[in-house]
C-alpha positions, -999 to +999 in steps of 0.1 A: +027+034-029+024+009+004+022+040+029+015+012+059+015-028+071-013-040+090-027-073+098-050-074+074-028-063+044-012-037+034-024+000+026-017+011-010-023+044-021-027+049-059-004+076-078-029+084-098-060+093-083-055+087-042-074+060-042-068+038-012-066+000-010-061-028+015-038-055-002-028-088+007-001-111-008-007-147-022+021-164-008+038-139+015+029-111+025+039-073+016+058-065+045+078-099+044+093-092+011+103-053+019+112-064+058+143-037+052+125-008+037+105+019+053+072+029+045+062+048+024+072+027-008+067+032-044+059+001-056+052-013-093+024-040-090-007-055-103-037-053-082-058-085-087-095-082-072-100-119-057-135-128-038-137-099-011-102-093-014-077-075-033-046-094-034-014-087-054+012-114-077+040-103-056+057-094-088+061-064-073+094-041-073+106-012-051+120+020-064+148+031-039+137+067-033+128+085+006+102+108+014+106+137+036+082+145+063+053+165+042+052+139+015+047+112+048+022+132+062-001+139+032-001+098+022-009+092+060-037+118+057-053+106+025-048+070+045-068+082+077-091+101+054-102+071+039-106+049+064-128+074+087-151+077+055-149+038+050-135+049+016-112+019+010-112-013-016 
């Protein structure tokens, strides 16, 4: 899920195990190719590590489903949890 754009990437949290990542795009970047949808997205990509980077095909596709307000807050929790504890690829 992209649960955030920032200049340095874009913030994916992983479905699986919460794991939180800082990806960027080869050509453009994440939030150019979903300019029109709101974070939080679910997403279907591949994660490519690259250097000291983590950067993503862009073969990625959106699933058109909203999140209500305790789904928004727990991502953005797990998000800020990680980056106070520096937990972050």
């Amino acid at each position: 899920m992209i649960e955030r754009h920032l200049k340095k990437g874009s913030v994916f949290i992983s479905n699986g195990n919460s794991s939180v990542y800082l990806v960027n795009g080869i050509i453009d970047s994440w939030p150019e190719m979903f300019a029109e949808v709101p974070t939080p997205i679910i997403v279907k990509a591949t994660l490519l590590p690259f250097r000291n980077v983590i950067i993503s095909d862009e073969l990625g596709s959106s699933f058109p489903i909203r999140f209500g307000r305790n789904v928004k807050m727990e991502l953005k929790n797990i998000y800020l949890t990680a980056k106070a504890q520096r937990d972050y690829y």
